[in-house]
C-alpha positions in Angstrom: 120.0 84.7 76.3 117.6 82.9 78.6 116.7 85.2 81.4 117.1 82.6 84.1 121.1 83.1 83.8 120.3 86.7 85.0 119.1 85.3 88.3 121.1 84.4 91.1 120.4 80.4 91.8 117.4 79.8 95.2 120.7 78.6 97.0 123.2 81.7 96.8 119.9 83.6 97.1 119.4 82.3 100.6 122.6 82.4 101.7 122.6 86.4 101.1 119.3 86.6 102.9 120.9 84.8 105.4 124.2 86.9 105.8 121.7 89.7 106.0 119.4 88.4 109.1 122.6 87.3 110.7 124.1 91.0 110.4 121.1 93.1 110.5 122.0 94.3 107.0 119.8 95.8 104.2 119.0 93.6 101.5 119.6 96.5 98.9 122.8 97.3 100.4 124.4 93.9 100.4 122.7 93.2 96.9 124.4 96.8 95.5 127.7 95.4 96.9 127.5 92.3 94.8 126.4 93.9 92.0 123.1 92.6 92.0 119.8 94.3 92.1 116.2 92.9 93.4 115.7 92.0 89.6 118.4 89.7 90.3 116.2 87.8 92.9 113.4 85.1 92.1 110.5 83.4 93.9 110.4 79.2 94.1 107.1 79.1 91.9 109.2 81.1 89.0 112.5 79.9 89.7 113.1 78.2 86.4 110.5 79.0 84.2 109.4 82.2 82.8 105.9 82.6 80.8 106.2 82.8 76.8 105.5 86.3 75.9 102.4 84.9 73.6 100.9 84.2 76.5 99.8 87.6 77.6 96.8 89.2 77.2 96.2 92.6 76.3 93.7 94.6 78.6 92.1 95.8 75.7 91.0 92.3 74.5 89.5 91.5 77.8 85.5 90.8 78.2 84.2 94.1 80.2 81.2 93.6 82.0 78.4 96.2 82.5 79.2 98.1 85.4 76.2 97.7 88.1 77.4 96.8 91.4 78.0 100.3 93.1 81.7 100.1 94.7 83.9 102.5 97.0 87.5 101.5 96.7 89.3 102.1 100.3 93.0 102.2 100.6 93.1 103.0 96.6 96.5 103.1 96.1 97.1 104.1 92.5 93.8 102.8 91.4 95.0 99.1 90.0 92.6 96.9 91.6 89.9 99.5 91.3 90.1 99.2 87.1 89.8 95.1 87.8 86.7 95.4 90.0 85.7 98.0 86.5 86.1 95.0 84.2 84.4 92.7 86.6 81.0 95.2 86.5 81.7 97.1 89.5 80.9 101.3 89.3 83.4 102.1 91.3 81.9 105.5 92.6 85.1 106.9 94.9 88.3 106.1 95.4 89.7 107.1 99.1 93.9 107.6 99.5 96.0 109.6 101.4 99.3 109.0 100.0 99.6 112.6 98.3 101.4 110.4 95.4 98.4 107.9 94.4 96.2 111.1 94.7 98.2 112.8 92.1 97.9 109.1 90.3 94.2 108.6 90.7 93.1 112.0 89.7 95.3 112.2 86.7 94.1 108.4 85.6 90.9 108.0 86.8 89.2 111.8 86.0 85.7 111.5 85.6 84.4 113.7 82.9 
């Protein structure tokens, strides 16, 4: 099945966003009524095309670069942009967050032993 038919079309798209400034409704809540999810949404740039699956690229087979730019990652989150600044060289040497969450997520990813 091609998994554009699983998205709702850029025009009934807009008219829900639409109904839902009009009304001062919740997107979730009017997409829940429809049956429809935020999966069920698309951007203009994707809208009819979808990248072949041979087109990825495993992390694993990307080129890592020694790390030697020193780095302090600000607003860590749970660490994602840290491990790309990793591959680019950076030594990321702390990560600061205070969502108790990405704490949880940094410690238990990103332990240095």
């Amino acid at each position: 099945m091609d998994a554009t038919m699983d998205k709702l079309s850029l025009k009934e798209q807009n008219g829900i966003l639409q109904e839902c400034i009009e009304k001062d409704l919740p997107l979730a809540d009017k997409l829940s009524q429809k049956g429809l999810t935020y999966d069920s949404l698309r951007y203009i740039e994707y809208a009819d095309s979808y990248p072949e699956k041979d087109n990825y690229q495993s992390i694993d087979d990307v080129e890592r670069f020694e790390p030697t730019i020193p780095a302090v990652s600000f607003f860590s989150g749970g660490g994602g942009l840290d491990i790309g600044f990793e591959y680019a060289g950076f030594n990321n040497l702390a990560a600061v967050e205070i969502n108790r969450v990405f704490c949880d997520t940094l410690r238990l990813n990103h332990h240095k032993q």
